[in-house]
C-alpha positions in Angstrom: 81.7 -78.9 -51.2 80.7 -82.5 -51.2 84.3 -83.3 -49.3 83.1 -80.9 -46.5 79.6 -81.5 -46.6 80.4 -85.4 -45.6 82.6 -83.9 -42.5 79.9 -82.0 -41.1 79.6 -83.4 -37.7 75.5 -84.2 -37.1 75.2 -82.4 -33.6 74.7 -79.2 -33.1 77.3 -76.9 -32.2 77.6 -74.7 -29.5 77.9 -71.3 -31.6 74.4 -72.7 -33.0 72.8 -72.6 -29.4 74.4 -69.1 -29.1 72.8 -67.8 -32.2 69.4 -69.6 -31.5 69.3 -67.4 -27.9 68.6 -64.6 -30.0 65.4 -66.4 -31.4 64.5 -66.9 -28.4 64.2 -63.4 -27.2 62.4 -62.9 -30.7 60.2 -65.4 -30.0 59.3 -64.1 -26.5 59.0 -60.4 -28.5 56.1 -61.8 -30.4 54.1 -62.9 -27.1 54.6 -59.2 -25.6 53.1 -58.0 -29.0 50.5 -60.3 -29.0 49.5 -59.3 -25.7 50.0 -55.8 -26.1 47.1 -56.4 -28.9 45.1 -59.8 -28.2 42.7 -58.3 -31.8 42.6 -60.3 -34.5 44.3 -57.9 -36.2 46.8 -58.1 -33.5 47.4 -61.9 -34.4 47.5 -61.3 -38.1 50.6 -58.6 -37.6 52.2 -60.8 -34.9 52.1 -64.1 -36.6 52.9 -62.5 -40.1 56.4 -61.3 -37.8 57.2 -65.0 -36.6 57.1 -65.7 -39.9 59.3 -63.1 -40.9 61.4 -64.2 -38.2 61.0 -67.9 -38.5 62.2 -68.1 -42.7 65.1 -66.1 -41.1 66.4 -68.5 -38.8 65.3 -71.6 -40.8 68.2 -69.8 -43.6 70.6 -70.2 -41.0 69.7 -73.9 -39.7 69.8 -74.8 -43.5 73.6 -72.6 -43.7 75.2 -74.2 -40.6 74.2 -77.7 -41.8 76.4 -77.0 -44.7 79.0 -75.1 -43.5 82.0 -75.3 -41.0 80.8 -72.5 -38.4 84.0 -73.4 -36.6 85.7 -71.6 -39.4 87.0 -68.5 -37.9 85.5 -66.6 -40.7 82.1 -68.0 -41.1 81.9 -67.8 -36.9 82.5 -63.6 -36.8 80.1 -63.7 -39.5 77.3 -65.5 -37.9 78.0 -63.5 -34.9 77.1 -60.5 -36.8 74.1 -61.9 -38.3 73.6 -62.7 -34.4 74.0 -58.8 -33.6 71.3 -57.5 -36.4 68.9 -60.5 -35.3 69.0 -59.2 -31.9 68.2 -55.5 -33.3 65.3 -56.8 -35.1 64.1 -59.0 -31.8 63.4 -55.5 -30.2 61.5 -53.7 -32.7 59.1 -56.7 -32.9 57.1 -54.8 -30.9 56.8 -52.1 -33.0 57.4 -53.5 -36.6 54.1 -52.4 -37.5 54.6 -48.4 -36.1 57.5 -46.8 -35.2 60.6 -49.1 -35.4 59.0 -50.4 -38.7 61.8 -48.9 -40.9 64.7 -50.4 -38.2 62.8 -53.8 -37.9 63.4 -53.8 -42.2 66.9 -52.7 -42.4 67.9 -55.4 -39.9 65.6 -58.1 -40.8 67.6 -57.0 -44.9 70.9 -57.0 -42.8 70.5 -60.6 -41.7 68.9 -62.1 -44.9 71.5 -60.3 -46.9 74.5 -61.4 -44.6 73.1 -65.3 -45.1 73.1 -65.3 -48.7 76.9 -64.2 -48.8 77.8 -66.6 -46.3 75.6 -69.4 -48.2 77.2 -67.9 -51.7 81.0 -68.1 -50.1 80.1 -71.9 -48.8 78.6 -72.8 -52.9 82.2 -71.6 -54.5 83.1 -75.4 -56.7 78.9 -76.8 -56.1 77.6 -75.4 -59.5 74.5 -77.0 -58.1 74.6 -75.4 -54.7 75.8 -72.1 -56.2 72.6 -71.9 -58.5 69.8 -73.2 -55.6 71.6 -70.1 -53.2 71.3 -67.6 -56.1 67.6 -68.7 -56.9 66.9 -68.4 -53.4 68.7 -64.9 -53.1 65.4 -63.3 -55.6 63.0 -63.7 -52.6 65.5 -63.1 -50.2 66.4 -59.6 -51.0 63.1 -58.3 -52.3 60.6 -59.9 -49.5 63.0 -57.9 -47.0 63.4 -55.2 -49.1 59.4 -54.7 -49.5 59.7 -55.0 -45.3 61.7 -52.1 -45.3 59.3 -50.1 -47.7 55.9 -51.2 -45.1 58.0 -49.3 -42.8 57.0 -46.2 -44.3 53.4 -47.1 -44.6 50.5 -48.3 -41.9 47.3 -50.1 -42.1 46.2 -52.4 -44.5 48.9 -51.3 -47.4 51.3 -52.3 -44.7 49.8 -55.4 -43.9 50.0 -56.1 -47.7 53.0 -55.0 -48.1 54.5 -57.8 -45.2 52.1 -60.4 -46.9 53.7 -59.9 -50.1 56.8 -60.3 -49.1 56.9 -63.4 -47.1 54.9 -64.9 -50.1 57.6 -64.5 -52.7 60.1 -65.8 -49.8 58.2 -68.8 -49.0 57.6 -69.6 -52.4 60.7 -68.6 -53.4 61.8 -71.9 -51.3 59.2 -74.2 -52.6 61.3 -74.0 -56.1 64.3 -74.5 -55.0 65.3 -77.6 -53.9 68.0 -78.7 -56.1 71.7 -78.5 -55.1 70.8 -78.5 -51.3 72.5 -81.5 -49.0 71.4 -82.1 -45.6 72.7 -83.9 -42.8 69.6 -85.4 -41.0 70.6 -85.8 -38.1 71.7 -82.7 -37.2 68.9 -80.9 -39.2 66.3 -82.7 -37.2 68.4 -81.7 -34.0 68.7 -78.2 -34.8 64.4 -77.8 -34.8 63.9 -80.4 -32.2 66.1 -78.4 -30.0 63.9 -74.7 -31.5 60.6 -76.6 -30.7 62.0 -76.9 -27.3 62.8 -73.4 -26.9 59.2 -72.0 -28.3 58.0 -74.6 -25.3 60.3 -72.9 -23.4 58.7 -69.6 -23.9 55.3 -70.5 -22.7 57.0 -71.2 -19.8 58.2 -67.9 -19.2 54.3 -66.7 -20.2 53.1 -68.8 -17.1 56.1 -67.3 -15.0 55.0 -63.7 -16.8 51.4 -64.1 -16.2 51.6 -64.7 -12.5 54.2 -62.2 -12.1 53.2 -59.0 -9.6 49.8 -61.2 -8.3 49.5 -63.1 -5.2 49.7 -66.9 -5.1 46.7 -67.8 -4.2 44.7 -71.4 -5.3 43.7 -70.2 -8.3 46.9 -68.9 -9.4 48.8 -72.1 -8.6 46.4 -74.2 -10.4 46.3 -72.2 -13.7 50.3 -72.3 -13.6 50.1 -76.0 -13.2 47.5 -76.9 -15.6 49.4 -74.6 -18.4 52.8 -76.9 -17.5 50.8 -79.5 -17.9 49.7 -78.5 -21.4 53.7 -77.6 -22.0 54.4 -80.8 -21.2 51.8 -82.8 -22.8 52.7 -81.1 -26.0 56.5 -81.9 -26.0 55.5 -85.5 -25.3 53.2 -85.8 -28.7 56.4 -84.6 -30.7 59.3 -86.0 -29.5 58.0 -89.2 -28.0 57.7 -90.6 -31.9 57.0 -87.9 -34.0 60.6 -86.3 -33.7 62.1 -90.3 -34.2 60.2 -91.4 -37.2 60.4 -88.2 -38.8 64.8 -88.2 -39.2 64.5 -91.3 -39.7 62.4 -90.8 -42.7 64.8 -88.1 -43.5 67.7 -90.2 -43.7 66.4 -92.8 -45.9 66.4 -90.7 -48.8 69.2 -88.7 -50.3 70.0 -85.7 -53.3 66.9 -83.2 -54.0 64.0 -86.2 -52.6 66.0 -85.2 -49.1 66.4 -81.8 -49.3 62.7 -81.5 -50.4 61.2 -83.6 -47.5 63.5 -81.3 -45.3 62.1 -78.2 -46.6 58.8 -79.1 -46.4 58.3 -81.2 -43.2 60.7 -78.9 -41.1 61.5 -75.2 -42.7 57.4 -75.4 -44.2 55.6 -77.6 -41.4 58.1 -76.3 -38.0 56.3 -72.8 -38.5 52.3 -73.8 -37.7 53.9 -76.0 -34.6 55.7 -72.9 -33.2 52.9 -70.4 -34.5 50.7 -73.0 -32.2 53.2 -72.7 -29.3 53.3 -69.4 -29.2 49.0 -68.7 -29.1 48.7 -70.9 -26.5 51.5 -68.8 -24.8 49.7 -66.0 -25.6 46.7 -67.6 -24.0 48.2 -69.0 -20.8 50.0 -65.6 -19.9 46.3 -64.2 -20.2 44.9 -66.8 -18.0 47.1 -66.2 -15.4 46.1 -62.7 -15.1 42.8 -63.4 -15.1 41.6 -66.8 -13.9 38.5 -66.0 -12.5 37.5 -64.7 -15.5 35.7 -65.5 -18.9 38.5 -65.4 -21.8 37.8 -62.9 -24.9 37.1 -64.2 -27.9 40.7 -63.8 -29.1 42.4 -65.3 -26.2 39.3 -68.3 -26.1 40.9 -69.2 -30.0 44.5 -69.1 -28.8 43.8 -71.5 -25.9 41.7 -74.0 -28.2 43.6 -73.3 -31.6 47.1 -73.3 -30.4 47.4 -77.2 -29.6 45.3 -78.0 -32.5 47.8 -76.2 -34.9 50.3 -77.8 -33.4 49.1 -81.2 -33.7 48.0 -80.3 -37.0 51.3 -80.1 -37.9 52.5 -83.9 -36.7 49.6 -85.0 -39.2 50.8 -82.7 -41.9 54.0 -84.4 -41.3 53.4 -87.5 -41.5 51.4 -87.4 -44.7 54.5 -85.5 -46.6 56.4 -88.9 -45.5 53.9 -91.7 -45.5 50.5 -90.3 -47.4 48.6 -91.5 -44.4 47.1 -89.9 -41.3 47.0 -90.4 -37.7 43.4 -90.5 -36.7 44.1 -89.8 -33.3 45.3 -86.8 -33.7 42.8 -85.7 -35.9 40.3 -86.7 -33.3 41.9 -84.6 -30.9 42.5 -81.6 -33.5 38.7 -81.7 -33.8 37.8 -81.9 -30.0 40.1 -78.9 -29.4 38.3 -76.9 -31.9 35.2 -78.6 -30.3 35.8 -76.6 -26.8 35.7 -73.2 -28.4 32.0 -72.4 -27.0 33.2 -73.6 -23.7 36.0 -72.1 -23.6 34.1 -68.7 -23.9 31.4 -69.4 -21.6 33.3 -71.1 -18.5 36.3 -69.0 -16.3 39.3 -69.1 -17.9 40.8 -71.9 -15.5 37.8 -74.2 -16.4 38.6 -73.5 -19.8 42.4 -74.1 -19.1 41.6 -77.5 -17.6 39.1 -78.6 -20.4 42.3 -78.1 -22.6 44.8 -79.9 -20.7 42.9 -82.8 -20.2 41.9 -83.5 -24.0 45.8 -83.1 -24.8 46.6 -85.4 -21.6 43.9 -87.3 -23.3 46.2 -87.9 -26.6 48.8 -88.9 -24.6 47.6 -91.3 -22.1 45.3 -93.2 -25.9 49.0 -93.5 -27.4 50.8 -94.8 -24.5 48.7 -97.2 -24.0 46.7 -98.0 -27.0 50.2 -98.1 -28.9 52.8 -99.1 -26.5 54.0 -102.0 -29.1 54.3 -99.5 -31.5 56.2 -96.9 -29.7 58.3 -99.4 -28.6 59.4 -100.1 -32.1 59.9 -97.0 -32.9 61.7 -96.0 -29.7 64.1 -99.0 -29.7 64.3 -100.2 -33.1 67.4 -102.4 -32.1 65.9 -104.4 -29.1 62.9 -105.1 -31.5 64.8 -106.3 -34.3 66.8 -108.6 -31.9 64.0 -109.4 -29.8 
């Protein structure tokens, strides 16, 4: 295992890409629920699903950063896992009613299939072998307990799902032994599935203005949400997305594979949870402009960004033990806009958002271009 593990190639491959496509779709399931039912309740069920979702694709970035997926075998595998992840994409929608027993015994199907596949790749790694089978406790009953919540509703349900991806996420937090990363392509692999969650509030803005005519208003609430898009891919992979493989491939054995559980399969999921609210927001917006938001929606436009950002900080304490006070700063004026965010149209409120994230941006390009510099071109500086 250790032979192949120092072939793996760090890029990521193209059967990756395929298999992520299904995420996608997942990922743009979870909007449509959310705005079938912008309630809080609504938000509890739909982001306790992207995290259902999310621990079952971050298995499969941490399996095909072990493994050889152009292996003939593992590929018709991971195609299958492919073809029960796209059965449990559609009954997102309805994982809490009516597909909630389907949305279990796929969502078993595809945890299941990953721990055979991660069991197979172990065979020889006594270490491996044990951190997979440790793992495979939480990853059989938290799906199994799904499929049980299928046959319940309300709040046993609810606690039923809670439960679940509890003892799966904690399940992870003990095992970190055995595991061997290859940083470059593990920090590819969810740069590349931050992009993609950015890519769906795209497709919010291009949902939200769908069927209505495109007047000013319109135009400017599509352009002010792009400029939110964009703002937030530049505060991660301007430096963020740099100095955090970096600090990934300075380490090695379980000080490695423990950063990389925590700063991307732990601290990826509030940065896409935060992608996917503001999506939720920004689809709403486009409907109704004019409008004041609801109270729901008003959270999701303020709270998204900040979780996100929230997350580059939580980041870069696991690392470094320090903080970015910028970002904090900006975390705190997002939450700050709440009240104005329910008391102005929804396109004011759009617009107060966009320029305290442009905000961020502009302070660190300027403020720290030195720094980003560095950081950016590490060569030139050293030779400079």
């Amino acid at each position: 295992m250790d032979e192949h593990h120092v072939e793996r190639a760090e890029r990521v491959t193209p059967l990756e890409l395929f298999f992520d496509l299904v995420f996608v779709f997942a990922i743009t399931q979870v909007t449509s629920m959310l705005s079938a039912d912008p309630t809080w309740a609504g938000v509890g069920r739909a982001l306790l699903v992207l995290g259902a979702l999310w621990w079952a694709w971050t298995g499969y970035a941490w399996l095909t950063n072990a493994v050889n997926v152009d292996e003939e075998a593992v590929r018709l595998a991971i195609l299958g896992a492919m073809g029960a992840m796209l059965i449990v994409a559609l009954a997102v929608p309805n994982a809490f009613g009516n597909d909630g027993v389907l949305f279990g015994v796929a969502y078993f199907s595809v945890r299941l299939l990953h721990i055979v596949l991660f069991v197979l790749a172990a065979r020889g790694d006594r270490d491996l072998l044990g951190s997979v089978l440790r793992l495979a406790i939480g990853s059989t009953i938290g799906p199994g307990l799904i499929i049980v919540a299928g046959f319940t509703d309300g709040a046993a349900q609810a606690a039923l799902w809670t439960i679940a991806l509890a003892l799966d996420y904690l399940g992870g937090a003990f095992s970190s032994g055995g595991w061997r990363v290859s940083p470059g392509h593990f920090a590819e692999r969810h740069g590349l599935i931050i992009i993609i969650a950015l890519g769906e509030s795209i497709v919010a803005i291009g949902v939200g203005a769908r069927g209505a005519p495109l007047d000013t208003g319109e135009i400017a609430a599509a352009l002010l949400g792009v400029a939110v898009v964009t703002a937030l891919w530049w505060t991660y992979f301007d430096v963020v997305a740099l100095v955090a493989e970096r600090k990934l491939s300075e380490l090695s054995g379980v000080a490695q594979a423990s950063l990389a559980r925590d700063t991307y399969s732990y601290l990826h999921l509030p940065m896409v949870a935060g992608i996917v609210l503001f999506a939720l927001a920004v689809k709403q917006t486009l409907a109704h402009f004019g409008d004041d938001l609801q109270t729901v929606t008003a959270t999701a436009l303020c709270a998204g960004p900040a979780l996100y950002l929230l997350a580059h900080d939580a980041m870069r304490f696991r690392t470094s033990r320090t903080y970015n006070g910028r970002r904090l700063l900006t975390v705190a004026a997002l939450v700050a806009l709440l009240p104005v965010a329910l008391s102005v149209p929804a396109l004011g409120a759009l617009g107060a958002v966009t320029a305290v994230c442009w905000a961020l941006v502009a302070w660190e390009a300027l403020r720290y271009s030195d720094t980003r510099s560095r950081i950016r071109h590490p060569t030139a500086s050293s030779t400079g």
